[in-house]
C-alpha positions, 0 to 999 in steps of 0.5 A, a space after each residue: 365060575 372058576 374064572 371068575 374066582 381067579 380073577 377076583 383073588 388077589 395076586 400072590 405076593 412074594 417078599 422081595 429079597 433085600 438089596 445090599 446097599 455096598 451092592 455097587 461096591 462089592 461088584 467093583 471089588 470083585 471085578 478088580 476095577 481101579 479105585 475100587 481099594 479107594 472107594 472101600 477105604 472112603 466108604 469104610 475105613 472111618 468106621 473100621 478105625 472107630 470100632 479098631 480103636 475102642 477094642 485096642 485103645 491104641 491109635 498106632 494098633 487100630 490103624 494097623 487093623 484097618 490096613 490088615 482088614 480091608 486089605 483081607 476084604 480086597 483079598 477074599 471078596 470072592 468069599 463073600 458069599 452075600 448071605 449077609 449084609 457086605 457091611 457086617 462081612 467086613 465088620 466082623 473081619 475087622 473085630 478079628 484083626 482087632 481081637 488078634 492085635 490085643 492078644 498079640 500085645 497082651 498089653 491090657 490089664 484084664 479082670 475077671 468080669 465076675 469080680 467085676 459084677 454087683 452081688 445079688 441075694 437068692 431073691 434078686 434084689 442087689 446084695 448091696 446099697 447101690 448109688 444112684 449117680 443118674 442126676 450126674 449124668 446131665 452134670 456138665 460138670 461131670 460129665 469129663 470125669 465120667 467119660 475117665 471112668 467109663 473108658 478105664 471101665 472099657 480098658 479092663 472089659 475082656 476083649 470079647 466082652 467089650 466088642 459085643 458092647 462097643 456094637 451094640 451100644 457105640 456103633 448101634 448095630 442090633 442084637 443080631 447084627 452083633 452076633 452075625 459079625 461076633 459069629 456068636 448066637 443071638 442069646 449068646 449076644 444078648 448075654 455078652 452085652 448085658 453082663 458088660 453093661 452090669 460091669 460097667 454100670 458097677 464101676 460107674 457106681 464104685 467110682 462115684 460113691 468113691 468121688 463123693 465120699 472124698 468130696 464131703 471129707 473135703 468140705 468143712 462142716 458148717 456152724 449151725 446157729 450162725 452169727 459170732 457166739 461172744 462169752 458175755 462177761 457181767 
């Protein structure tokens, strides 16, 4: 009976540990082999310039980054110790160098990012009247002066705050993956991604009440009635 209770139970079944795709790469860079500098540069160096750029707003600086980053990547691959995915490794190296690129320039003009939130009554409702721009959205016409404000929006987000949303909402890295490469908690995370989207979304709102209210003090009131009103003289 007991054999019989073995061989009709299912066989246990463990997870299988997930492969890292850079699992190939990784083992070129750890092995020094030739082309393996080139293959890190084809497989990330397009992604690192993309997240480097939307930290430092500055092309000549973000390419200083990617070169300073990979370059640490090549230097300290026996660090890896593969606990994480090689990608996020290599992002949050390169978020640094990015970090350490503005500091050193201090070229930003940073605002506080409370000054920056909308207010709120001790219920929670907004303390004041919000504009809904969302039809705007979908405007071709606006769409330009848009991508203007939400980038002079990024420009003034400190940089800790702009990096948690550049990955989460730009590169499309998940909340956890977001703290991995931040080295920051998951609730810290979440909080740095949603207090930057309620900064950006005020400024949205500010910028586009400000658009149409010089936009109706531009357009000339209409003559109710219509048609030419002549004095008739008897």
């Amino acid at each position: 009976m007991i054999t019989t209770l073995r061989t009709s139970e299912q066989p246990l079944r463990y997870p299988r540990k997930s492969i890292d795709p850079d699992a190939a790469l990784v083992a070129q860079l750890r092995r020094a082999d030739t082309g393996a500098a080139e293959a890190l540069v084809g497989a990330y160096g397009d992604r690192v310039y993309r997240l480097a750029i939307r930290i430092t707003g500055n092309a000549s600086d973000a390419e200083e980054v990617v070169q300073d980053a990979l370059w640490t990547v090549v230097r300290k691959i026996d660090t890896f110790r593969g606990e994480s995915a090689f990608g996020s490794w290599l992002y949050r190296i390169a978020a640094n160098a990015a970090y350490q690129k503005v500091r050193g320039r201090r070229r930003r003009t940073e605002v506080s990012l409370d000054d920056g939130l909308p207010s709120f009554h001790d219920d929670g409702q907004h303390a004041a009247s919000i504009v809904d721009w969302s039809p705007m959205v979908d405007d071709p016409s606006r769409q330009a002066d848009l991508r203007l404000v939400l980038t002079a929006a990024m420009d003034t987000l400190p940089e800790d705050y702009r990096s948690a949303v550049v990955l989460r909402d730009i590169e499309e890295f998940s909340i956890a993956e977001v703290a991995e490469m931040l080295g920051l908690s998951v609730a810290n995370a979440k909080s740095r991604v949603h207090r930057a989207r309620l900064f950006l979304r005020q400024r949205l709102a500010v910028s586009l009440a400000t658009s149409q209210e010089s936009a109706q003090e531009r357009t000339p009131p209409r003559v109710r009635g219509g048609g030419d009103r002549r004095t008739h003289v008897p």
